[in-house]
C-alpha positions in Angstrom: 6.5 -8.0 60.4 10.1 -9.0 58.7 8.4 -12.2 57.7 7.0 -15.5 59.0 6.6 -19.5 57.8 3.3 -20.2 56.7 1.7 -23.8 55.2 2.1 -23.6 51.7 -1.8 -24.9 51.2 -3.4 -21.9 53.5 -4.5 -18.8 50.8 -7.8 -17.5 52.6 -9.8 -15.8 49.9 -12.2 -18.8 50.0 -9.6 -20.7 47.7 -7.3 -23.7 48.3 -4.7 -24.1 45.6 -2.2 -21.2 44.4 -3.6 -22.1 40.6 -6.9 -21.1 41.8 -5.4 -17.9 43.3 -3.4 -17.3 39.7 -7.0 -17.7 37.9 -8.1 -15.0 39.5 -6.0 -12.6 39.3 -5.6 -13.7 35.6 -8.9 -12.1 35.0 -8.0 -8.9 36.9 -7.0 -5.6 34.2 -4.6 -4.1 36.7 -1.7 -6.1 38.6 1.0 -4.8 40.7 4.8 -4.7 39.2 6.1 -7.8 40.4 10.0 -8.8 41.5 11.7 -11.4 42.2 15.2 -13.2 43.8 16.3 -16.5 42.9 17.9 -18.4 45.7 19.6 -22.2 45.9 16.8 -23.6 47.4 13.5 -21.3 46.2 11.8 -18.4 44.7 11.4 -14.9 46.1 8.4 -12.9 44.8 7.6 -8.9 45.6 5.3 -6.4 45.3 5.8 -2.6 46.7 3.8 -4.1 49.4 4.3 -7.6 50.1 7.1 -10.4 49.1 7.3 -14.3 49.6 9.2 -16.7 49.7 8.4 -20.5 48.1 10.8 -23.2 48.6 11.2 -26.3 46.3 10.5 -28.5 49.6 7.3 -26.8 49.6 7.5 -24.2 52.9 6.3 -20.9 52.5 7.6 -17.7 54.1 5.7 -14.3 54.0 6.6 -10.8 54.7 6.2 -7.0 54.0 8.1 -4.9 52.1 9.3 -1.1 54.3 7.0 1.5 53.7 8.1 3.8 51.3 8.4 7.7 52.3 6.6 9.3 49.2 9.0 12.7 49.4 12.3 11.4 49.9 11.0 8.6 47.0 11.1 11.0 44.3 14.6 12.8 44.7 16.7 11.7 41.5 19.8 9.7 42.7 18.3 9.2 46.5 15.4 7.4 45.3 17.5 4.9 43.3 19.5 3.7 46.0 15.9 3.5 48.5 14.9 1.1 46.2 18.1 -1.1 45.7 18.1 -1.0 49.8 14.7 -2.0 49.5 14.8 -4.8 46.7 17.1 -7.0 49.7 14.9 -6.7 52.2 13.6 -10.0 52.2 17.2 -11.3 51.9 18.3 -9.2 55.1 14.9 -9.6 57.3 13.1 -12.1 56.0 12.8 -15.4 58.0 13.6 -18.7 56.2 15.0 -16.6 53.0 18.8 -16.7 54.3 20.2 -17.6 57.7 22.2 -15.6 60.0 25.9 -16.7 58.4 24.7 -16.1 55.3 23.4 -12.3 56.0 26.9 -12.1 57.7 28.4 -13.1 54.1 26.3 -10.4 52.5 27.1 -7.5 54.5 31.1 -8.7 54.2 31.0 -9.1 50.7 28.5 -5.7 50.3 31.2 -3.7 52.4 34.1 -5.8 50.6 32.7 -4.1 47.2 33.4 -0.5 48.6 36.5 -0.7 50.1 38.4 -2.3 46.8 37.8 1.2 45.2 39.9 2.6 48.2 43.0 0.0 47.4 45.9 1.0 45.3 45.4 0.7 41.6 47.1 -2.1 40.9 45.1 -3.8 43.3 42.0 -2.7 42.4 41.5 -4.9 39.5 42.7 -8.4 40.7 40.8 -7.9 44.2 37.9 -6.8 41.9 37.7 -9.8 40.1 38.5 -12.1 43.2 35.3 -10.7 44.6 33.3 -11.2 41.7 34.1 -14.7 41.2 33.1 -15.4 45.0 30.0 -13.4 44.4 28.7 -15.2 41.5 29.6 -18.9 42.7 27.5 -17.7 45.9 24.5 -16.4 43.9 24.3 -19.5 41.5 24.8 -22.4 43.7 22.7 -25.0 43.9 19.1 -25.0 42.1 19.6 -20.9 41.4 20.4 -21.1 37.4 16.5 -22.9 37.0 15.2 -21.4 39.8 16.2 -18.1 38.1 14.8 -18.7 34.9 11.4 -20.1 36.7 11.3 -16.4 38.5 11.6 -14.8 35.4 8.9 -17.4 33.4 6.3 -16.6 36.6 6.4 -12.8 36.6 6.2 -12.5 32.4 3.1 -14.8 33.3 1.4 -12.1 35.6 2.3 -9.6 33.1 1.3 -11.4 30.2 -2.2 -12.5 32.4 -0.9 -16.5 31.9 -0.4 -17.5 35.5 -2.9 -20.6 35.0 -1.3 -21.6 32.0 2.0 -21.3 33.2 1.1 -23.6 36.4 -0.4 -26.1 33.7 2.6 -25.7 31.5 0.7 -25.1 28.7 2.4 -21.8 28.6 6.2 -21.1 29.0 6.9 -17.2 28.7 10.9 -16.4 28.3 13.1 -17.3 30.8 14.6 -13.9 30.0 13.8 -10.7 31.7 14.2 -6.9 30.9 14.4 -6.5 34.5 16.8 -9.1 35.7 19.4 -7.9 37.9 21.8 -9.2 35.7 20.9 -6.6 33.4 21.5 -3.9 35.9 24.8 -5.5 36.6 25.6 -5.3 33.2 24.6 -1.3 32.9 26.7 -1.0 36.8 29.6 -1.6 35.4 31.0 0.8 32.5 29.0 3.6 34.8 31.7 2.7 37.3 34.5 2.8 35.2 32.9 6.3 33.4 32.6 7.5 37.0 36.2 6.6 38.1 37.4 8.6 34.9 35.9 11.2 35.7 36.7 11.4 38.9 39.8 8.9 39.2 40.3 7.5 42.8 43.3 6.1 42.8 44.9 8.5 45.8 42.0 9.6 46.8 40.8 9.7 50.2 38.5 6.5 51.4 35.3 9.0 51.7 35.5 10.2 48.4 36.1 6.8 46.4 33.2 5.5 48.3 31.2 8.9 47.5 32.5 7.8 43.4 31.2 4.0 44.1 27.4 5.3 46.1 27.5 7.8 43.3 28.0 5.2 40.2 25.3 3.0 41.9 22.7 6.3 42.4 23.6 7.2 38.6 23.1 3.6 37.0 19.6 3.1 38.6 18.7 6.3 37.0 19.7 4.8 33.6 18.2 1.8 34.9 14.6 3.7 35.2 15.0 5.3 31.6 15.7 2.0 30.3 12.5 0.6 31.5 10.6 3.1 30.3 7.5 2.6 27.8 9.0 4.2 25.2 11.7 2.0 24.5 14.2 4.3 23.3 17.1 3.1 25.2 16.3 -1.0 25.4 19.4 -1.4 23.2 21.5 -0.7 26.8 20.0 -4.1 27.7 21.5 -5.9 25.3 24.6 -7.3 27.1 22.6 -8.4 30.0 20.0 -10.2 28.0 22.8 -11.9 26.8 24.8 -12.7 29.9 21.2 -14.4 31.5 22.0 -17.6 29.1 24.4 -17.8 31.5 22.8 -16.7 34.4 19.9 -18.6 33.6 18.6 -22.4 33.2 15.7 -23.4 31.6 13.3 -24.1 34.1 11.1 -27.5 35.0 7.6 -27.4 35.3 8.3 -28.1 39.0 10.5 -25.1 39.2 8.1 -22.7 37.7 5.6 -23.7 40.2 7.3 -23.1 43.4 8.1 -19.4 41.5 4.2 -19.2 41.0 3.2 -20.4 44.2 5.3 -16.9 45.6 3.4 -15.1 43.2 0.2 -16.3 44.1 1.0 -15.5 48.0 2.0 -12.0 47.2 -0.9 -11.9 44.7 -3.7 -13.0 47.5 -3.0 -10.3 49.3 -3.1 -7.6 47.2 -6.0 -8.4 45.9 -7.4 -9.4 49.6 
């Protein structure tokens, strides 16, 4: 199922209230990694399994995430780019979460980003930043910057086991997230122009500087994955993007934070169902 609208007030699981769902899986020892996309207008929230989508008028959409094939998961590079394809899937399927002219933007401005590594050099660069500066005032319009910040506040609160706190606002976890996309963004883009040095495109054919731009995506979620892990050793990398999130960022209103819970407590009910 790509994803459906559901009342806001129906959980199942013999509860009510999303705060009563975050109590209990407050007391749980093992979570699932949680996700999340800010939009103008609401929260997304996913698991590997599920996502939702909460709105600040209070709808709900639910959905499931694509099955994952195990083997073709766990080849280095391939597996990177399975899970960006996979992190928009509520964005590209999912009913309520964009409409049909906005998916249409998407896939212009996603094929947009390709094809201005095929343009002559001195092209490259001004069409570059053209593209970005669209990009960005589509992504932060409206309610995103605090509706951001409240995704990043509820899923620090499932990690941190605070969800009930959170939805009382006796607890604010950072706004800030090692995860963000912005982050990623921030590790995408000397990766491109490392991979463009060392393989320059300018005269290349088309297939080949959209091999180098695939191949710089592949290569930074790689870093991406050894940047998240345990250890620690390479958290320094997120630096930049830590800092670019003030900017990418609001802080968020109580009310904000809860519509960001209330899609975590949707994905949470069922995968604890």
């Amino acid at each position: 199922m790509p994803g459906g609208r559901v009342s806001a007030t129906v959980w199942g699981m013999a509860t009510d209230l999303p705060s009563e769902i975050l109590e209990v899986a407050d007391a749980k020892l093992d979570l699932p990694r949680l996700g999340g996309m800010a939009r103008p207008n609401g929260v997304v929230i996913v698991s590997e399994r599920f996502w939702a989508f909460a709105t600040s008028a209070g709808d709900l959409y639910e959905g499931t995430m694509p099955t994952r094939r195990t083997r073709v998961g766990r080849i280095p590079l391939v597996r990177g780019l399975l899970q960006l394809a996979s992190s928009v899937t509520p964005l590209a399927r999912g009913r309520g979460v964009a409409r049909g002219r906005e998916r249409l933007f998407l896939l212009a401005a996603f094929a947009a980003s390709f094809s201005v590594v095929a343009l002559p050099a001195r092209l490259e660069l001004p069409a570059g930043l053209v593209l970005t500066v669209v990009l960005l005032a589509w992504l932060f319009r409206g309610g995103t910057l605090r509706l951001h910040g409240a995704e990043h506040r509820a899923i620090a609160a499932a990690e941190q086991r605070r969800l009930q706190a959170a939805w009382s606002g006796t607890a604010r976890p950072s706004r800030f997230s090692p995860r963000c996309g912005t982050n990623f963004a921030a590790l995408a883009l000397p990766v491109t122009v490392a991979a463009e040095r060392l393989w320059p495109v300018a005269g290349a054919s088309t297939a080949a500087s959209l091999f180098v731009a695939v191949l710089a995506l592949a290569v930074t979620m790689e870093l991406w994955k050894a940047v998240q892990h345990p250890s620690g050793l390479l958290r320094g990398l997120l630096l930049p993007g830590l800092a670019l999130q003030r900017l990418t960022t609001r802080e968020p209103e109580l009310a904000d934070t809860r519509v960001a819970l209330t899609a975590v407590a949707s994905v949470l009910r069922r995968e604890l169902a």
